[in-house]
C-alpha positions in Angstrom: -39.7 -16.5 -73.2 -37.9 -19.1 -74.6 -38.3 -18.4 -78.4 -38.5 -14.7 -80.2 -41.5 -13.0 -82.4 -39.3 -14.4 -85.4 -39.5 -18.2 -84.6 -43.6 -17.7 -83.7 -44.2 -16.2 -86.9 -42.1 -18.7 -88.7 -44.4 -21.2 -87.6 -47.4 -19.6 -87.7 -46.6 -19.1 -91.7 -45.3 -22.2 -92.2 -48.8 -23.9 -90.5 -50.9 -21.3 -92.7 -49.0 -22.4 -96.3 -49.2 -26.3 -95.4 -53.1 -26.0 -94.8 -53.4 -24.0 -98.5 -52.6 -20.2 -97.8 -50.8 -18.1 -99.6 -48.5 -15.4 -98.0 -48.5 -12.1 -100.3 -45.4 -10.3 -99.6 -44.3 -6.5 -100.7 -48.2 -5.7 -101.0 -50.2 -3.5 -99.9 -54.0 -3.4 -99.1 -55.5 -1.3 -102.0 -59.5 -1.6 -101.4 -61.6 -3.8 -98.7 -64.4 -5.3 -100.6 -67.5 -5.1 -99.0 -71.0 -6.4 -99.1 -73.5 -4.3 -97.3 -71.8 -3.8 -93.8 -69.8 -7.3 -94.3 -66.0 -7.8 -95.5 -65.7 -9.6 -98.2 -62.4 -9.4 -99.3 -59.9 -7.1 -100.4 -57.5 -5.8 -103.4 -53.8 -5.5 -103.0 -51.3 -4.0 -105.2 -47.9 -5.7 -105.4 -44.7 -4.9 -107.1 -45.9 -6.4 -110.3 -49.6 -7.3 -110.5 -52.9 -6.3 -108.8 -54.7 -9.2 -106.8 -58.1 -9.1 -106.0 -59.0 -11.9 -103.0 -62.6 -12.8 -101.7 -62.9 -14.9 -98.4 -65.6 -16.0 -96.1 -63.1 -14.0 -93.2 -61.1 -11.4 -93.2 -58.2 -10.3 -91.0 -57.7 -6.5 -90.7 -53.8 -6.1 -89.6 -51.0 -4.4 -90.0 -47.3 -4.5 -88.4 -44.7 -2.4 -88.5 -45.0 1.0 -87.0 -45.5 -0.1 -83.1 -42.3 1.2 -82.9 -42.4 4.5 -84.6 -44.1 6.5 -81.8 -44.6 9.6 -84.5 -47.4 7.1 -86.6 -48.7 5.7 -83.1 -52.1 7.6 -81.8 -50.9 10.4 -78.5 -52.9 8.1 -76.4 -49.8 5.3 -77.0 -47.3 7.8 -76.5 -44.8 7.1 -73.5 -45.3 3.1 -73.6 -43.4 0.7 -73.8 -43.1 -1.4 -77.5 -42.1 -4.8 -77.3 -42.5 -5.7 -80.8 -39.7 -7.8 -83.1 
């Protein structure tokens, strides 16, 4: 590889804001909004306000603990992480 996880995700945010996104940082996903068996959006709670967002898609991830092998399922334990 020629670039790290940083650089890719630098791009891939800067790509997503120039197109009209908005990157919610120090928040956390509070409720998923839903509409019979479909998503419809979701509630977050952030350091100083609660923000309710509705979209036609919604992604489901989260980052952060690949690397903490006691929050990572026993059927992960003993591989390898490769995350940033």
């Amino acid at each position: 590889p020629t670039s790290s996880s940083y650089e890719f995700i630098t791009k891939v945010a800067k790509a997503f804001e120039e197109k009209g996104g908005q990157i919610l940082l120090d928040s956390r996903v509070e409720e998923v909004i839903t509409d019979g068996d479909k998503i419809t959006g979701i509630v977050t709670e952030g350091k100083h306000k609660t923000t309710k967002i509705f979209a036609s898609a919604v992604v489901l991830a989260s980052g952060g603990y690949g690397a903490n092998t006691k929050m990572r399922g026993p059927e992960s334990q003993g591989l390898y992480y490769y995350g940033p």
